[in-house]
N, C-alpha and C positions, 0 to 999 in steps of 0.2 A: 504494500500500500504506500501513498506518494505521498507525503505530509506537507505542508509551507502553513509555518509561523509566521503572521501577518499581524503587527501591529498597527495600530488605528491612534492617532498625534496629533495633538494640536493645541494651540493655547485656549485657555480657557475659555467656555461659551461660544467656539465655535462650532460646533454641531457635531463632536467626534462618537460620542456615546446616541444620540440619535440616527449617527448615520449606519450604526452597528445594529439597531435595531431594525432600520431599515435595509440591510443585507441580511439580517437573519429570515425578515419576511417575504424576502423575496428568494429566499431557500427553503421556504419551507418549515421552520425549523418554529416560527411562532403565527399565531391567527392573528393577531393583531401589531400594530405599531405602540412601543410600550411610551411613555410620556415622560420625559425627566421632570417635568414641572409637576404632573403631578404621582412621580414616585414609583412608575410602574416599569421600569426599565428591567432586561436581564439582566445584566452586568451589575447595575449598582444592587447592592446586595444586602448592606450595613445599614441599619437605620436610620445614621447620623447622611446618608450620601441619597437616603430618600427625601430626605426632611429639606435638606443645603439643595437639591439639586445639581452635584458632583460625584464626579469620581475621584475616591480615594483610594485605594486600592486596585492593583491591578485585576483583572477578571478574565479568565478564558473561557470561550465557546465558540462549538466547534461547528460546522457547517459542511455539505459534500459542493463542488464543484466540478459535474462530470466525475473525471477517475481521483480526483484532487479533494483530501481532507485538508479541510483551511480551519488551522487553529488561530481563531482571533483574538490577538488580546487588546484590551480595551484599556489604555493608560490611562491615569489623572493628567489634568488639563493646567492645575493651578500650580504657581510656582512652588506654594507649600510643600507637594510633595514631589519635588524631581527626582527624589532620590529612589521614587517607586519606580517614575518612568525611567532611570538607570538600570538599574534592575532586569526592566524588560526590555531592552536596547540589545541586552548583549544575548537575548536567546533568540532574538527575531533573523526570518529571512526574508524579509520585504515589506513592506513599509507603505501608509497610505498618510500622506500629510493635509490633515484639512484646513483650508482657510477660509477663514466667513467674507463673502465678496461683500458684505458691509463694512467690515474693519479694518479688512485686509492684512497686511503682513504685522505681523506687532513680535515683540523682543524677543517673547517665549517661541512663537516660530523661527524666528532667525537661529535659536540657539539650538533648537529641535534640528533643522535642516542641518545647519554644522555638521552638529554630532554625528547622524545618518550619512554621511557624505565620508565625515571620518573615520567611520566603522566600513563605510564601503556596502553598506547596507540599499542594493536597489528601492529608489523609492518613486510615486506615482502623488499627482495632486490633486486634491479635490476641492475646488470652489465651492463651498456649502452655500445658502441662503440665497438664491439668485430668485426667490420669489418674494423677499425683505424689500421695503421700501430704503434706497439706498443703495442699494445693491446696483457695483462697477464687473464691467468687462475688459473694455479695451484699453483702459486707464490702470487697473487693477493687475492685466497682465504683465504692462511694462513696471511697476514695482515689485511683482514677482522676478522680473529679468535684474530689476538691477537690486534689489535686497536678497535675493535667495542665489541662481542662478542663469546664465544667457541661454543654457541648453535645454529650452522649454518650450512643448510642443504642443499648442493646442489642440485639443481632437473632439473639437464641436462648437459651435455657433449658439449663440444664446438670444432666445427667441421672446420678446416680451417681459425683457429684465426690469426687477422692481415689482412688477406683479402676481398675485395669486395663480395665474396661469401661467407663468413664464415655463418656456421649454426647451428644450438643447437638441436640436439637430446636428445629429454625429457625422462628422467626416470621415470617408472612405480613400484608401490610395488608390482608388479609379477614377478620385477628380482629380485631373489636369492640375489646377490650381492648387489645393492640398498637397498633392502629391510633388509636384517643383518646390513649396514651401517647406515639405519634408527632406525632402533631399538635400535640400541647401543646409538643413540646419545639423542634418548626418553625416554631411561631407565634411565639415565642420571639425568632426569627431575619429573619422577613421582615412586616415592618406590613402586605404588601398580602397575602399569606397570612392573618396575622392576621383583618385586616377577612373573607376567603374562611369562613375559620372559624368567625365568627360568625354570617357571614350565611347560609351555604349549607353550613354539616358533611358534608351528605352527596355536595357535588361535588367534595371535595376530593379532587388527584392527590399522596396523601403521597409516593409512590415518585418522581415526576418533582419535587418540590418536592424530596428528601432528596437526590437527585442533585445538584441547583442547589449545594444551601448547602451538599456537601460541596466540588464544585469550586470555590467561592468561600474552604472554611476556616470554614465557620460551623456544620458540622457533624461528626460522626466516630461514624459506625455503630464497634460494638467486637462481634465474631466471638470467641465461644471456642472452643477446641478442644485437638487433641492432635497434632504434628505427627509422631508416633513413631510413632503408630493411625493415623491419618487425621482422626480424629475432628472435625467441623469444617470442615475445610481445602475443601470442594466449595463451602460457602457462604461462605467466603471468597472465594476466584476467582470464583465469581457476583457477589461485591458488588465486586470488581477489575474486574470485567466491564461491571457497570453502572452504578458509580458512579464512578469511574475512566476516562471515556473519551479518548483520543489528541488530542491537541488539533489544530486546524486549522494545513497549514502550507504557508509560500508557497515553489515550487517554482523559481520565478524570480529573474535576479537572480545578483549571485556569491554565493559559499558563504559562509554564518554559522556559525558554532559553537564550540565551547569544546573546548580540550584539555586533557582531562582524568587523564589518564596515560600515564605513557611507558617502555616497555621497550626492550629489545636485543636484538634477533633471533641464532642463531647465530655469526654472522658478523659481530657487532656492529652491524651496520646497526640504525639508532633507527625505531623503531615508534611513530606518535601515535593514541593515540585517539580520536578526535575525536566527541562530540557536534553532529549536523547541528543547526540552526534554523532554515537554508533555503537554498534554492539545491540545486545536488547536487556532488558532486566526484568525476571522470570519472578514469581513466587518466591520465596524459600532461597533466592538468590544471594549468592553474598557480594557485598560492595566495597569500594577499597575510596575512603575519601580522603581529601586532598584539604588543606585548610592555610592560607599565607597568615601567619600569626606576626606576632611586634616584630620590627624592622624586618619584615619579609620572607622569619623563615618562614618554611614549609612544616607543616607539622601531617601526620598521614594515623588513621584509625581503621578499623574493620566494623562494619557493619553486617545487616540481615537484614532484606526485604521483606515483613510480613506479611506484606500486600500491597498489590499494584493495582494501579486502576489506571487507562487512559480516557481519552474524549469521543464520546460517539457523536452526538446530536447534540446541540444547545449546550445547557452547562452539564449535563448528566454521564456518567462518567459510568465506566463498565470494569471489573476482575478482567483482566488480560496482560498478557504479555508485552509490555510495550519495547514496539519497534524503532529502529534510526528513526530520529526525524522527529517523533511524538511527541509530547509531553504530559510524562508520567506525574499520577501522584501515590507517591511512598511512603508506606508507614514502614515503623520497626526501627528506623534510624534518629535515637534517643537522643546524640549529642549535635544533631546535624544542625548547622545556619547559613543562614543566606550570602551567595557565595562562594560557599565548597563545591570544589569540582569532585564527581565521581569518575574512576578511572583512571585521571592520566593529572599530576600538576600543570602538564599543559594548559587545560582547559580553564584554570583561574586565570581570571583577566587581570588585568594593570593597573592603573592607578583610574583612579573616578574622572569620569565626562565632565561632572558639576562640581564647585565649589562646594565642600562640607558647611554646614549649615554655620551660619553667622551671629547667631543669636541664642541666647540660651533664657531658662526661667527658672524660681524655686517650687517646686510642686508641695505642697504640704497637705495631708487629708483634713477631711473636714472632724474626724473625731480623732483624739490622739492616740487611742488604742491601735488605730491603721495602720501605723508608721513603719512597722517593721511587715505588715501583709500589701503594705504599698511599694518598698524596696522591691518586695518578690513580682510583685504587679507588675511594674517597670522593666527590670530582668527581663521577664518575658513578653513584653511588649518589643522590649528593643532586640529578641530574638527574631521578628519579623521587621524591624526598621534599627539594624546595629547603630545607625548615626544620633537616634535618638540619643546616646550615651548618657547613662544614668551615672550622675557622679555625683561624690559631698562638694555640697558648696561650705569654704572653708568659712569664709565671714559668719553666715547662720548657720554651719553645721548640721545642714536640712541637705535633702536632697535635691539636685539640680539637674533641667534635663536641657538637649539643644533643641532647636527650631531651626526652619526656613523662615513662618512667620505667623502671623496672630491665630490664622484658622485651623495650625495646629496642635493648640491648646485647646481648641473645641474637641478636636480628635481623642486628643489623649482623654481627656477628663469623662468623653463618652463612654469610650472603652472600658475603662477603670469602670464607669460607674455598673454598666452595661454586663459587663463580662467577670467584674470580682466583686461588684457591691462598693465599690470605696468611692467614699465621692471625696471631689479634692478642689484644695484653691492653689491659685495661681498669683505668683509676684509678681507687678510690672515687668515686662520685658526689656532685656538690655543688650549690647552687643558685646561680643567675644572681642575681646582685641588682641594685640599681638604686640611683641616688642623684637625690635632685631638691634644686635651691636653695634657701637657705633666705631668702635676700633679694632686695630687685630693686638690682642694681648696674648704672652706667654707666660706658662709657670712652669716651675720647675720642685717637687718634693723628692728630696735624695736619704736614702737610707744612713743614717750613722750616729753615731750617741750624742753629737752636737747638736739633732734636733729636738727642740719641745714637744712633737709629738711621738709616740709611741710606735705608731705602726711600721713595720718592718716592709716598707712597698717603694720602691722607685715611680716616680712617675712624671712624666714631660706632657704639656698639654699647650694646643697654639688655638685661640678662638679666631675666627674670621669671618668679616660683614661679607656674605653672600649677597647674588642679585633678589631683584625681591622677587619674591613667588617661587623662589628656590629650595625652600623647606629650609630641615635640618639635616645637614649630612656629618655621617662621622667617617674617618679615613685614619688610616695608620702610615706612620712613614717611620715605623720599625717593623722589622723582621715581623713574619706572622709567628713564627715560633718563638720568638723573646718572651713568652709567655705561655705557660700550659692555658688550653681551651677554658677551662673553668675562669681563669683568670680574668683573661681577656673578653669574655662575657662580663663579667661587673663590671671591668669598666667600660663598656660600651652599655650595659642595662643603667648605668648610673648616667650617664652623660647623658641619655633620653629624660631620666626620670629628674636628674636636676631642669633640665632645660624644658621641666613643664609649666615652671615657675619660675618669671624671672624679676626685676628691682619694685617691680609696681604689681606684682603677681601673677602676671600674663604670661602664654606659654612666649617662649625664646622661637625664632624660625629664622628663615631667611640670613642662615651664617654656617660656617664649617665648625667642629670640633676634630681639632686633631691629634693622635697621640704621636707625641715627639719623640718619648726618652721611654725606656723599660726597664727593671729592675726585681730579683726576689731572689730570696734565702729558702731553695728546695723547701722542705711540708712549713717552713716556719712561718712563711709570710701564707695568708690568708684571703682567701675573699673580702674577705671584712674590710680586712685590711685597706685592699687598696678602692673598694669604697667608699672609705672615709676618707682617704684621701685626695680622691679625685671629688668629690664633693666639697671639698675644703680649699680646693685649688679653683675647681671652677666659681664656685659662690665669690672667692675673693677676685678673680678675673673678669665676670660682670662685672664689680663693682668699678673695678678700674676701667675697664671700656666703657661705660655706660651703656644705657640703650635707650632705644624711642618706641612711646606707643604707638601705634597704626591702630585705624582704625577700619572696619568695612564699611566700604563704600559701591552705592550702585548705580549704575547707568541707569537714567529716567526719558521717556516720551513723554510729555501731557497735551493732549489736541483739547481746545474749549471756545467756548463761543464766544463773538466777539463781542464785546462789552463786558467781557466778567477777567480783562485782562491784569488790570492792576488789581485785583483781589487774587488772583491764581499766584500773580507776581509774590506778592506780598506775603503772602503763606510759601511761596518757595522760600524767598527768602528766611524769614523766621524759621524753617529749616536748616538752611545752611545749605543751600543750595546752590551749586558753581556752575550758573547758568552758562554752556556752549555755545547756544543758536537759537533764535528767535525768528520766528516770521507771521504775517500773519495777511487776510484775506478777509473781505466784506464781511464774508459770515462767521470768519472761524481763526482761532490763532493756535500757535504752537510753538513747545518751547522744550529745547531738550540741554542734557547737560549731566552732574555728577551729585549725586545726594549722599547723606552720610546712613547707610543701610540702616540704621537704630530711628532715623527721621520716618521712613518708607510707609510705616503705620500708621502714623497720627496726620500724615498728607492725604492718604487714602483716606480716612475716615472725614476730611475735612472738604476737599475738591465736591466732591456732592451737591453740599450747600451753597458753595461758592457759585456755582455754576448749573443752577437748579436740576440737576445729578445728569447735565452730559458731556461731562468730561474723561475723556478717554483717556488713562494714565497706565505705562506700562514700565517696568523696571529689570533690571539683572543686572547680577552681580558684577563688578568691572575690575579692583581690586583693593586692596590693604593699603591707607595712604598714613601718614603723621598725622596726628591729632595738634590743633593748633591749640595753644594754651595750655593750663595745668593737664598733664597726663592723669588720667582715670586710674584709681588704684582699684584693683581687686585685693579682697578681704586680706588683709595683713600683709601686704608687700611690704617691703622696707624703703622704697622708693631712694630717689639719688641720693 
């Protein structure tokens, strides 16, 4: 059987989880079109995502196409949770990017197409909303050319756009016309096409050449439509169909693949999802997983499949065998998280598409008997979102979780309430900052009875200011063997754990740690040992370099009406707002530029009123800048 993993993208409110239901109905697979507004959708599944009208969680259902099982999954929209649509990025083989032809390209698409483009993941466009008052064609494409990309092909005419009957007549490469506009745009793409074009026009196969260079990411047919009508949506699935096909997979072999989410069945027993990539995983199977732990080892466990279930129809799932290509869900594997590759360490992926989340809160329950069934709460929340990271906040000595942004504090606290009974409050939201060195400082602790401290450890250490957005790296410039393995792990596990806190409390990044000098007295010198020392070396080496906090910051769009300009203004600013570029037009103005991520909430909740609520404001992440003025202490920094 032929499988393709088809993800469905797009920023928020542009019709992605509508238009999913409207491919399910047009397979079959439901009698009716489910309604996000009012709650009836397949995919959203969670109370909180009936209520909000989103997707929070990713969601798969399956569907037939001809010989072709298409596992759809259905991503969140809202920036809050990219780290879901991450997630499903890396199990997908093809890709449907929707954009509402009333609002057109906005940030979270740009950063969607990116990504997809980066992974090499074929993708297909779909103009939602062509029957919206507002709603562009020919205007709309050339921002898709110049925000997304130039190798973009229309394949249909948009027939009574703006209105409840609007209609899309599909173009065939048996028009003249289409057909020279396809060509030219695929010669574009392939020289030995090219040279075909020139020489021979009339034997060219435009439809198997569009197929190539979409699979390859060289090109991207764009379908309009109406996913509310229909309107559309048949040649879509035709071009999913044919341009989209399942890729070849090897059935042999142990089992490959990624897991990609993880739930709790009734009975708490943990559920993996697992995207296949090859091999199958049987009943009763056993599995070999794969897990990148702190600075990137590999750690590896054995598991036992106790049951497998793949996708038949809709979300409903059957006992089977699952083949390449599927994706399974697995019980029996107890310590499993999102992430681990089965199989092969191959199949873990790299560092993250998106920025880890920028914001953090204190969670505290609403009775204090909770405190310690809310810790466990958490724990297993953040088995299904790792980034959530449950930590002590050291100031309150409460627990602290991260964020992308406000509407994931709805999440959590539903969850909580919903699934363990704890209902919880929430502290103002604040941003994560960061401090990076501001010099290159060295120390040097040498073994001998002239020094004041005790421990029997040599050690040489060099700090240096990295580029920014270059992390933490550590590097050795002694012998890898100047030290037994045990050794040389503390002080690499130390140099992480000090540099998680640095003068003003904030994790340390963007600079090198390096061990210069080595030294020990065979069994006498310690781990201990040179822990404390290398803690004693670095803590006094921040001091001497200093450092600066940074703070997150993110790129902003705001489109609003005209007359509501100096009140938009005015609220940027009081923001803090580092306006780029401004224009504006009879009806309408616009302003973009760099905000300090911790602003991003209380602009949003303001813009509304400003602008008797139509102002269209969109933001992401840009990067980590200096905070002007006093640097922000987290909880008992020692500051400069």
């Amino acid at each position: 059987m032929s499988y393709l993993n088809l993800g469905i993208l797009a920023h928020v409110d542009a019709g992605k989880t509508s238009l999913t239901e409207r491919l399910l109905y047009d397979a079959g697979i439901i009698d009716r079109v489910g309604s996000v507004d009012s709650g009836s959708t397949q995919t959203d599944s969670m109370d909180l995502e009936r209520r909000r009208g989103i997707t929070i969680q990713s969601a798969v259902v399956a569907f037939r196409l001809g010989g072709l099982t298409v596992n759809l999954i259905d991503t969140p929209g809202h920036t809050d949770f990219i780290a879901e649509v991450e997630r499903a990025l890396r199990v997908l083989d093809g890709a449907v990017l929707v954009v509402s032809a009333v609002e057109g390209v906005q940030a979270q698409t740009r950063v969607l197409f990116r990504t997809l483009e980066r992974l090499g993941v074929p993708t297909l466009l779909f103009v939602n909303k062509i029957d919206r008052r507002g709603a562009r064609e020919a205007d709309l494409l050339e921002d898709l050319a110049a925000k997304l990309s130039p190798r973009l092909l229309p394949m249909g005419a948009v027939r009574g756009i703006g209105g409840g009957e609007a209609s899309v007549e599909a173009f065939s490469f048996a028009q003249p016309g289409f057909a020279e506009r396809a060509a030219e745009m695929l010669a574009e793409g392939s020289d030995a096409f090219l040279e075909a074009y020139l020489e021979r026009p009339e034997a060219l196969d435009c439809d198997g050449e569009l197929a190539a260079q979409v699979r390859s990411g060289r090109a991207h047919p764009v379908y309009f439509g109406s996913a509310v009508t229909g309107a559309g949506v048949a040649a879509l699935t035709e071009g999913v169909r044919r341009y989209l096909p399942a890729p070849v997979r090897d059935a042999g072999g142990e089992p490959r693949g990624t897991v990609f989410k993880v739930e709790h069945a009734a009975a708490g027993q943990k559920i993996a999802y697992i995207r296949l990539r090859g091999g199958r995983i049987a009943p009763r199977g056993h599995l070999t997983v794969h897990r990148r732990g702190e600075r990137g080892v590999v750690e590896s466990f054995e598991g036992k499949a106790t049951g497998v279930e793949v996708y038949a129809t809709g979300t409903a799932t059957v006992p089977a065998v699952a083949e390449p290509g599927s994706i399974a869900k697995v019980r029996g594997l107890a310590d499993v998280r999102i992430g681990d590759a089965i199989g092969s360490p191959d199949e873990l992926g790299g560092g993250g598409f998106f920025t880890p989340p920028t914001l953090e809160t204190v969670v505290r329950p609403e009775r204090p008997a909770d405190r310690v069934p809310l810790n466990r709460a958490l724990l297993s929340l953040a088995e299904r979102d790792p980034l959530v990271d449950p930590h002590l906040d050291e100031l309150s000595e409460e627990t602290a979780i991260r964020l992308y942004g406000e509407v994931q504090k709805e999440v959590v606290a539903s969850l909580l309430l919903e699934e363990f009974g704890i209902g919880v409050e929430f502290e103002e939201t604040r941003a994560i900052h960061t401090e990076r060195p501001n010099a290159v400082v060295s120390a040097l602790h040498e073994m001998g009875p002239w020094q004041q401290t005790p421990h029997i450890a040599t050690v040489g250490l060099r700090l240096e200011p990295g580029e920014p957005g270059s992390g933490l790296e550590y590097g050795l410039e002694v012998e890898r063997g100047s030290l037994t393995r045990a050794l040389r792990n503390a002080v690499e596990e130390t140099v992480h754990e000090v540099m998680r806190r640095g003068l003003y409390g904030w994790a340390v990044t963007d600079c090198r740690v390096l061990l210069t000098a080595t030294g020990y007295i065979g069994r006498a010198s310690t781990a201990g040992d040179f822990r404390e020392v290398v803690k004693f070396l670095l803590d006094g080496m921040l001091k001497e370099a200093g450092t600066t906090v940074c703070e997150p910051v993110s790129r902003f769009d705001v489109e609003f009406p005209a007359g509501t300009g100096n009140a938009v203004l005015k609220a940027l600013g009081e923001g803090r707002a580092d306006i780029k570029g401004q224009f504006s037009t009879e009806t309408t103005g616009y302003v973009s530029g760099f905000l300090p991520t911790e602003a991003v909430h209380g602009l949003e909740r303001r813009l509304p009123g400003l602008t008797e609520g139509l102002a269209l404001f969109t933001t992401e992440f840009a990067e980590y800048r200096p905070v002007h003025g006093p640097p922000p202490r987290r909880g008992g920094g020692d500051g400069a």
